[in-house]
MMTF fields as JSON, N, C-alpha, C and O atoms, coordinates in Angstrom:
{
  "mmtfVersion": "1.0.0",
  "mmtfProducer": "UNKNOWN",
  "numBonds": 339,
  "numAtoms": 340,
  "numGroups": 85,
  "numChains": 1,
  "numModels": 1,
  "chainsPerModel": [1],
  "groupsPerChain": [85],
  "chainIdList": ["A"],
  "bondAtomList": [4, 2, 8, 6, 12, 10, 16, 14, 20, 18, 24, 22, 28, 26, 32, 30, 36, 34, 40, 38, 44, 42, 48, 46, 52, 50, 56, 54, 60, 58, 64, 62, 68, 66, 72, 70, 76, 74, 80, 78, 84, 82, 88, 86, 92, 90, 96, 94, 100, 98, 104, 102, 108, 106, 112, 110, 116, 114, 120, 118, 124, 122, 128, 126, 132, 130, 136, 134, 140, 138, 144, 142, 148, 146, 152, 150, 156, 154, 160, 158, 164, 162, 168, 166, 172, 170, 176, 174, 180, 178, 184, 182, 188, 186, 192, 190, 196, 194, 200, 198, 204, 202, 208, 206, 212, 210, 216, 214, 220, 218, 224, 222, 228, 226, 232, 230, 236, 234, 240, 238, 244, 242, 248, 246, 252, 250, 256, 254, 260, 258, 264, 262, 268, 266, 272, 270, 276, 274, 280, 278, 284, 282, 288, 286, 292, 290, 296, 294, 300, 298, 304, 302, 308, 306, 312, 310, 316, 314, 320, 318, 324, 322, 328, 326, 332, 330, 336, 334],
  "bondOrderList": [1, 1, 1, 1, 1, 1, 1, 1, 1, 1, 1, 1, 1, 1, 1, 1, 1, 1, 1, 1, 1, 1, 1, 1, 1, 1, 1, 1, 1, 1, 1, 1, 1, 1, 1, 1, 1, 1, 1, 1, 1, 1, 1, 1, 1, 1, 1, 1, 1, 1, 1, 1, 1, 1, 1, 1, 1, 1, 1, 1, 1, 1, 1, 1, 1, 1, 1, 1, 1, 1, 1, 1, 1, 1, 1, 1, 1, 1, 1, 1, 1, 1, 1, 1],
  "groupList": [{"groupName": "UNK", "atomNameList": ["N", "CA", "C", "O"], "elementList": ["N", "C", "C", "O"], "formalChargeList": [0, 0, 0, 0], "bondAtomList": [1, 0, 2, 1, 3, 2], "bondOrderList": [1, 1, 2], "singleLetterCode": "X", "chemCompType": "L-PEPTIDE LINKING"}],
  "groupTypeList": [0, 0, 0, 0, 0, 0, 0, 0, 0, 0, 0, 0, 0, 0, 0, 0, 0, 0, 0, 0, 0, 0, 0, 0, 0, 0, 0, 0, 0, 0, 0, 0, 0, 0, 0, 0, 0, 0, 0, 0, 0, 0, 0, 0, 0, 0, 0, 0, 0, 0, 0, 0, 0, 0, 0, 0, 0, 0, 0, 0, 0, 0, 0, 0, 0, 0, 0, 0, 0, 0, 0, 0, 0, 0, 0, 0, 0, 0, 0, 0, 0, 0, 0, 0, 0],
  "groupIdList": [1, 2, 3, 4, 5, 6, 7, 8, 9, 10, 11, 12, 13, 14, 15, 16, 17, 18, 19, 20, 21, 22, 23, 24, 25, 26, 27, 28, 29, 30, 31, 32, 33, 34, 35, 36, 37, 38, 39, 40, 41, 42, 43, 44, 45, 46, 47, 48, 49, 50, 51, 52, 53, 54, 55, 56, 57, 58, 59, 60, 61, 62, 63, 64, 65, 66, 67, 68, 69, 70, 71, 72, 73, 74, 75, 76, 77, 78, 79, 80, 81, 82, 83, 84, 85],
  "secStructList": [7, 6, 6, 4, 4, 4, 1, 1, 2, 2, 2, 2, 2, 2, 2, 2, 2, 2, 2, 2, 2, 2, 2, 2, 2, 2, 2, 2, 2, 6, 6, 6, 6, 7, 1, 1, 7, 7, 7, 7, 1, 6, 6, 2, 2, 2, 2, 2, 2, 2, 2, 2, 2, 2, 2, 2, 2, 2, 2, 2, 2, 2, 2, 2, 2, 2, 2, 2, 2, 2, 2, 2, 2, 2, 2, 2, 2, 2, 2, 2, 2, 2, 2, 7, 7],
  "xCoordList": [-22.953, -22.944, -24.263, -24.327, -25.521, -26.679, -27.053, -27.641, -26.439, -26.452, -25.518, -25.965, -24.17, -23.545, -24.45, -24.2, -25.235, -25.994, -27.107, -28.089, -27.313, -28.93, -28.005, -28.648, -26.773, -26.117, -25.872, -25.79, -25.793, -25.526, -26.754, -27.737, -26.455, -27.531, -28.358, -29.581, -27.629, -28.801, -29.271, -29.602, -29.66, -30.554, -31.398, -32.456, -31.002, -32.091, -32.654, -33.875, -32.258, -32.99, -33.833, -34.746, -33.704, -35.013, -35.954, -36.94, -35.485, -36.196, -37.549, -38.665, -37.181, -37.828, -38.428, -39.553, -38.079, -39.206, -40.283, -41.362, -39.969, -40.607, -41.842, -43.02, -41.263, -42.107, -43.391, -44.52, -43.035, -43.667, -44.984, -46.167, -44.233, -45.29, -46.39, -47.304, -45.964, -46.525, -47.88, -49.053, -47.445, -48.248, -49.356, -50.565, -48.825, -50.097, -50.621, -51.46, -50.324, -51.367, -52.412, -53.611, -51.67, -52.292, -53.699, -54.635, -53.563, -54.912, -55.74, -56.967, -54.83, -55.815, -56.738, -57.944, -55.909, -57.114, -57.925, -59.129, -57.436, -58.774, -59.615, -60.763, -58.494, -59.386, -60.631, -61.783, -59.775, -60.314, -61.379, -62.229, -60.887, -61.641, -61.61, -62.67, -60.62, -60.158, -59.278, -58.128, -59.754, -59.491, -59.968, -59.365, -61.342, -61.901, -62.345, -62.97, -62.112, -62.356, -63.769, -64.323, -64.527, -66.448, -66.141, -66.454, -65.6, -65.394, -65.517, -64.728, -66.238, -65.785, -65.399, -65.533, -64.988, -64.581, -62.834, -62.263, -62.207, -60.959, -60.677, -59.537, -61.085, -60.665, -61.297, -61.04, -62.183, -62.741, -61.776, -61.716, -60.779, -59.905, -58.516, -58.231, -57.842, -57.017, -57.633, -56.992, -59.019, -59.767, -60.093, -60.062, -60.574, -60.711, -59.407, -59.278, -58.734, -56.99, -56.883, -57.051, -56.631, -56.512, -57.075, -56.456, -58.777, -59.248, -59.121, -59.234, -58.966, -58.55, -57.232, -57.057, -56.261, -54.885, -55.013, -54.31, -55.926, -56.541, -57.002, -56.536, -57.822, -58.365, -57.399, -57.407, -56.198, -55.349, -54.38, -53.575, -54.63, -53.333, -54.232, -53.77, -54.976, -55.993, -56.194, -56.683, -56.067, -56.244, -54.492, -54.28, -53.517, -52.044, -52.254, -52.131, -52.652, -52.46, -53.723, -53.838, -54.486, -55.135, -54.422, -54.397, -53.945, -53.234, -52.133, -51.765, -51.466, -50.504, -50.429, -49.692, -51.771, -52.418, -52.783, -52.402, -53.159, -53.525, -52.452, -52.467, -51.625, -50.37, -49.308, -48.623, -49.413, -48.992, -49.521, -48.957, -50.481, -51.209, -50.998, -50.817, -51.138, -50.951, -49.598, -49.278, -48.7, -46.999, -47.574, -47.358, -47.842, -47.928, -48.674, -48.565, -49.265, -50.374, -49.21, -49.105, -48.639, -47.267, -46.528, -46.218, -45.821, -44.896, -45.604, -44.906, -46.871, -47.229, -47.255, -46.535, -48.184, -48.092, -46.697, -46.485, -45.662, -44.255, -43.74, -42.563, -44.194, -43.522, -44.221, -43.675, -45.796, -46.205, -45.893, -45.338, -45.921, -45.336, -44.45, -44.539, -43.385, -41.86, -41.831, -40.748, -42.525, -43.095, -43.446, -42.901, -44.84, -44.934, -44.201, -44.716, -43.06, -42.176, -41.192, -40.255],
  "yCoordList": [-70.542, -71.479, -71.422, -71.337, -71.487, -71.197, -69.93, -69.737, -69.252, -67.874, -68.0, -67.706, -68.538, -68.221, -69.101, -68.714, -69.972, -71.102, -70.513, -71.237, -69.144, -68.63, -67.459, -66.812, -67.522, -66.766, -67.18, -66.537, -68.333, -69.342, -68.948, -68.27, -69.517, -69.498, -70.404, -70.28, -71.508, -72.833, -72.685, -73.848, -71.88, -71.55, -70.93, -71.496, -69.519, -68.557, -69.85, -69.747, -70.782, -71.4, -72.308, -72.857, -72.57, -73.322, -72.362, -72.359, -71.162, -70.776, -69.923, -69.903, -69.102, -69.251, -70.323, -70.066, -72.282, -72.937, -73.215, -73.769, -72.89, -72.73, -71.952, -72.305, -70.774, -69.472, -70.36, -70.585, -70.715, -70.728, -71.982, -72.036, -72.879, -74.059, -74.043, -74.802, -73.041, -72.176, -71.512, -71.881, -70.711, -70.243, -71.005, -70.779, -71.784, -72.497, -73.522, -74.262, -73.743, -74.487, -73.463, -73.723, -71.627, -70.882, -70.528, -70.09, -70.905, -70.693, -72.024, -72.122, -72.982, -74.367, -73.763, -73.559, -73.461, -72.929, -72.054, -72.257, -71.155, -69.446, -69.732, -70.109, -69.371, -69.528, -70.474, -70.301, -71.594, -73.064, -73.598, -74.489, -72.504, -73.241, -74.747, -75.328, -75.217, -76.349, -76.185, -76.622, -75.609, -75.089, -76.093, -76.307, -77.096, -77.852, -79.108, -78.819, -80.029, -81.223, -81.519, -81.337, -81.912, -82.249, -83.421, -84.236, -83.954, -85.655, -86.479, -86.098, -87.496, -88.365, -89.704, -90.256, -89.915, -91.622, -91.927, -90.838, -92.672, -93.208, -92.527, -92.076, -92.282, -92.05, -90.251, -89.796, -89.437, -88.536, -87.468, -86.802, -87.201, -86.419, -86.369, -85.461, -87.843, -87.394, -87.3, -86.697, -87.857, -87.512, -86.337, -85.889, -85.332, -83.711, -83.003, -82.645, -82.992, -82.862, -83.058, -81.986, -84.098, -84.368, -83.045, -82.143, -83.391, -82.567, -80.935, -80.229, -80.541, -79.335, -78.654, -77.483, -79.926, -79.506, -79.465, -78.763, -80.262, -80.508, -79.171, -78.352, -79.079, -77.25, -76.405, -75.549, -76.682, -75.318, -75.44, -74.589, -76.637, -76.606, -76.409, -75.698, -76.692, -76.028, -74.701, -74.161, -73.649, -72.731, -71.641, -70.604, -72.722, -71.805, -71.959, -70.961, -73.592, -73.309, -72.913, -73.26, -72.368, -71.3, -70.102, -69.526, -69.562, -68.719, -68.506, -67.415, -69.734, -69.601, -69.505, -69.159, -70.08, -70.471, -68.882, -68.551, -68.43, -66.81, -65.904, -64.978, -65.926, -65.4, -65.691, -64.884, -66.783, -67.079, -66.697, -66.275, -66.939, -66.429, -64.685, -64.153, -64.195, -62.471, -62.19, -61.097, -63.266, -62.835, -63.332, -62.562, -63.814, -64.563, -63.469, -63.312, -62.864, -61.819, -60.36, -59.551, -60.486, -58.858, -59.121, -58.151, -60.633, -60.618, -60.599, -60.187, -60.968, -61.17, -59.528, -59.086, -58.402, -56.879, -56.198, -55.139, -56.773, -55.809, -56.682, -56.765, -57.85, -58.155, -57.284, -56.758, -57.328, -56.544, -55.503, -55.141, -54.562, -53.546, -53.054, -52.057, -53.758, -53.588, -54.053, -53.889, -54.591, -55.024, -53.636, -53.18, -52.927, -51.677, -50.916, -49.952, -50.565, -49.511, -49.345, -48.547],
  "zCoordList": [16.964, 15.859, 15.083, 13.857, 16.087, 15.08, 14.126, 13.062, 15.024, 14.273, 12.44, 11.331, 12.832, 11.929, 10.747, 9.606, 10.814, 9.765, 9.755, 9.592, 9.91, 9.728, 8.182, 7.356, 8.234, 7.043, 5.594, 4.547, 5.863, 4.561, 3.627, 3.926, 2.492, 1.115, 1.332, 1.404, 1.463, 1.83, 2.98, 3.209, 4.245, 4.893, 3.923, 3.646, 3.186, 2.409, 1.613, 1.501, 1.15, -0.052, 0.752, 0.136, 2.003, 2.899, 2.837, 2.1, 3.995, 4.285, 3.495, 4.016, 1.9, 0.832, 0.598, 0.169, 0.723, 0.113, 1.251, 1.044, 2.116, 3.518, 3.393, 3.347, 3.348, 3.277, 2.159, 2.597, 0.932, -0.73, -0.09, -0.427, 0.917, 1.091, 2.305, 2.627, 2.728, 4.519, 3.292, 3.344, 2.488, 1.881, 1.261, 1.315, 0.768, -0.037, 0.867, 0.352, 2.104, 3.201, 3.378, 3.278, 3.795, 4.001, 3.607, 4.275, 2.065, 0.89, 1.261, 1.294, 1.522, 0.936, 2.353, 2.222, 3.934, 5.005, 4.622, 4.467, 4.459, 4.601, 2.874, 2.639, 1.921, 0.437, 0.051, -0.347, 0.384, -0.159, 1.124, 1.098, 2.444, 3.302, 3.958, 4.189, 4.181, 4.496, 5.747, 5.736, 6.747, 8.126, 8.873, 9.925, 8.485, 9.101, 8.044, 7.023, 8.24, 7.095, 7.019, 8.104, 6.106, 6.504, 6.126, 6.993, 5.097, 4.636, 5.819, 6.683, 6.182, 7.686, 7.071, 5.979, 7.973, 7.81, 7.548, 7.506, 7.43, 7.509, 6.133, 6.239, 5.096, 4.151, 3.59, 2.475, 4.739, 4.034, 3.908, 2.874, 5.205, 5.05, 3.721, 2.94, 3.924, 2.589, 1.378, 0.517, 0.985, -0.167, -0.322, -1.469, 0.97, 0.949, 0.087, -1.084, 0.987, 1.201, 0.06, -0.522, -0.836, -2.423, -3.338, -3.903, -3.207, -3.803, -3.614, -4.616, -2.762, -2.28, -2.976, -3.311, -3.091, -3.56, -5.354, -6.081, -5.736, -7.296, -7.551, -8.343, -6.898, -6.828, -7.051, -7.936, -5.964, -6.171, -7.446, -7.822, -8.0, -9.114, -10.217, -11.11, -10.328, -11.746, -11.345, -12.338, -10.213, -10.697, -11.099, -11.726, -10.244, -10.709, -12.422, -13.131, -13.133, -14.376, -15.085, -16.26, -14.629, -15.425, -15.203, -16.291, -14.52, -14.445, -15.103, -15.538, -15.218, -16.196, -17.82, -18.744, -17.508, -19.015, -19.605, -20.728, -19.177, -19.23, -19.095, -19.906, -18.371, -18.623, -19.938, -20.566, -20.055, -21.375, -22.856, -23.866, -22.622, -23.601, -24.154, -25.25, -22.728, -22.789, -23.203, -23.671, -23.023, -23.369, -24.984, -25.92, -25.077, -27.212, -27.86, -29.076, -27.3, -27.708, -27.939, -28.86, -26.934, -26.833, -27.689, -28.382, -28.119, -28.845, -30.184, -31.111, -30.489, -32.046, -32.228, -33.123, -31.291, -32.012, -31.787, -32.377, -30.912, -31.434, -31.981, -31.629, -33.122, -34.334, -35.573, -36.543, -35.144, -36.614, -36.476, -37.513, -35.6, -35.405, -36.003, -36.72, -35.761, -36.824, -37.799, -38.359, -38.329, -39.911, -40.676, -41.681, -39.676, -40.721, -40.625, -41.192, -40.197, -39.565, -40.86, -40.826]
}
């Protein structure tokens, strides 16, 4: 029976958001360095933890921000492009 529920889609679609959130603990440890908390007190850890995760989302949207940008940049020269053509 477990076997046959490791076949389904909605296993693949866990186990993909699984994988996606395994990952980004992964970074917040080794990258970000947050393997070990330094904040002390009742409140230093989820304030780390916060900031740590603040960290990682300013840098997906710089990333995106830059990716975007590079797609607006492709589409403006294969429009002029076919302008002088």
């Amino acid at each position: 029976m477990a076997r046959g529920l490791t076949r389904t889609e909605a296993f693949e679609r866990l186990r993909r958001d699984r994988k996606r959130v395994e990952m980004l603990f992964t970074h917040l440890k080794r990258i970000l360095r947050l393997g070990r908390l330094r904040l002390r007190g009742p409140r230093g850890a989820p304030v780390e933890f916060r900031l740590a995760a603040i960290a990682q989302s300013l840098r997906r949207l710089a990333k995106l921000l830059v990716r975007r940008r590079l797609h607006r940049r492709a589409l403006l020269r294969s429009r002029v492009a076919q302008w002088h053509r």
